[in-house]
Steps between C-alpha positions, in 0.01 A plus 500: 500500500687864459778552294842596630587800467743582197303183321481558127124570499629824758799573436506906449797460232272299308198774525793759416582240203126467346453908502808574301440255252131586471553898422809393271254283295254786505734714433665329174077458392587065540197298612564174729487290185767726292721507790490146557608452117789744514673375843397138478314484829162311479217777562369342797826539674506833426192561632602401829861676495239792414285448779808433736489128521737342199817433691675578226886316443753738356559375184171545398483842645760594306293415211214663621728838529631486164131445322444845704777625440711557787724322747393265771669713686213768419211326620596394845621861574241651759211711316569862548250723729108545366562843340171621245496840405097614402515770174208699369354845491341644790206313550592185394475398814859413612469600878165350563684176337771552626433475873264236403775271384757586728323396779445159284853435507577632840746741358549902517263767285696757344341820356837615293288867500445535882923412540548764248291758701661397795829579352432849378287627800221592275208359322530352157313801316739724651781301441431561106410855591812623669760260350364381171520142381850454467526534905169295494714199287825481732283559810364163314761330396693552846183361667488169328886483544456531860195249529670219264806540747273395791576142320138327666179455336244722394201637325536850326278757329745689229346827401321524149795637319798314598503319230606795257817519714671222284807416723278486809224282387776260371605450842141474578503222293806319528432458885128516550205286326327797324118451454286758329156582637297559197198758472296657237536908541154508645559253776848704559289825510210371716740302751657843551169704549383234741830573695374840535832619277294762303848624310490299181134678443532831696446774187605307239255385233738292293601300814387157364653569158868579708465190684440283147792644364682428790425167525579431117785677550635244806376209396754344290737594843228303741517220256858464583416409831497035554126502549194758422157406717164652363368650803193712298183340672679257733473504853804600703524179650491263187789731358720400796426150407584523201858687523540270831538161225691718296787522722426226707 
């Protein structure tokens, strides 16, 4: 016999309930079994709040908010849109990925680059020509703006070096899930060449050497971002499994 609707074993507040206090507890580092000591409530009861069947009474919510550490209040507020913003060099594969997962979770892909070109009329490499990379940052900055105003879900690709913008990549991070795609230099390099994007190479000897130095340079930056993938020698589609449970 079917459930009513609304039941506790359906009720969408309850769903709502059991993903908030999941990504707390994964957020604080608590297992079931820690969580259950600090608030009091027996570990197979939080297993079902967590899996959006414990019809929880609001006492013991209560206690369950303060072992996370935050108000009741907090974790029946509605979970803000799926926003994950994809860092890396070019070639670390953030539009392939990008798409890829976006179309997972039924939400818009954003390619922060192609709204900058759009903006100034001209193609990137001409953007830095003419105007220089200051332009290039508040042509940046002023994209993102406009794109976190939408207020929906989405997907986005940041270019390489947004994160050396400080004040720009801590919005990125305050409102997005930031994931770095990880490469070695020679899977950036030979992701780009297989693009057909002969730049990185064209008459310059000490091409692979730049890149290294450029990637050792922005690392510690990338590291700031929630979550780093290793995409060297994994298929496209396992990555977007694997940043899908991320921010699942």
């Amino acid at each position: 016999m079917p459930r009513p609707a609304g039941s506790p074993a359906t009720a969408p507040l309850l769903v709502e309930l059991g993903h908030a206090v999941r990504a707390r507890r994964r957020r604080h580092g608590l297992t079931l079994a820690e969580l259950a000591v600090s608030s009091g409530v027996s570990v197979r009861f939080l297993a079902d709040v967590e899996a959006g069947r414990g019809n929880i009474s609001v006492v013991r919510l209560d206690d369950l908010a303060r072992a996370l550490g935050c108000r009741a209040a907090d974790l029946l507020a509605p979970r803000p849109p799926v926003r994950v913003a994809l860092l890396g060099l070019r070639g670390a594969g953030k539009s392939t990925v990008g798409r890829s997962l976006a179309a997972a979770l039924r939400v818009p892909f954003v390619e922060l680059d192609q709204r900058i070109e759009e903006a100034a009329g001209l193609p990137l490499a001409e953007v830095f020509a003419v105007h220089g990379e200051g332009y290039y940052r508040r042509l940046e900055r002023e994209a993102l703006d406009r794109v976190l105003a939408d207020g929906g879900p989405f997907v986005l690709a940041a270019g390489g070096g947004l994160v050396t913008e400080g004040a720009t990549y801590d919005l990125l991070r305050r409102t997005c899930t930031t994931v770095w795609l990880k490469a070695r230099p020679e899977e950036h390099m030979a992701r780009v060449a297989a693009q057909g994007d002969a730049r990185p190479m064209a008459r310059r000897s000490d091409a692979m050497a730049e890149l290294r130095t450029l990637l050792a340079a922005r690392t510690p930056l990338y590291a700031r971002a929630e979550h780093a993938v290793e995409t060297t020698g994994v298929a496209p589609e396992r990555v977007v499994e694997q940043v899908r449970a991320l921010v699942a």
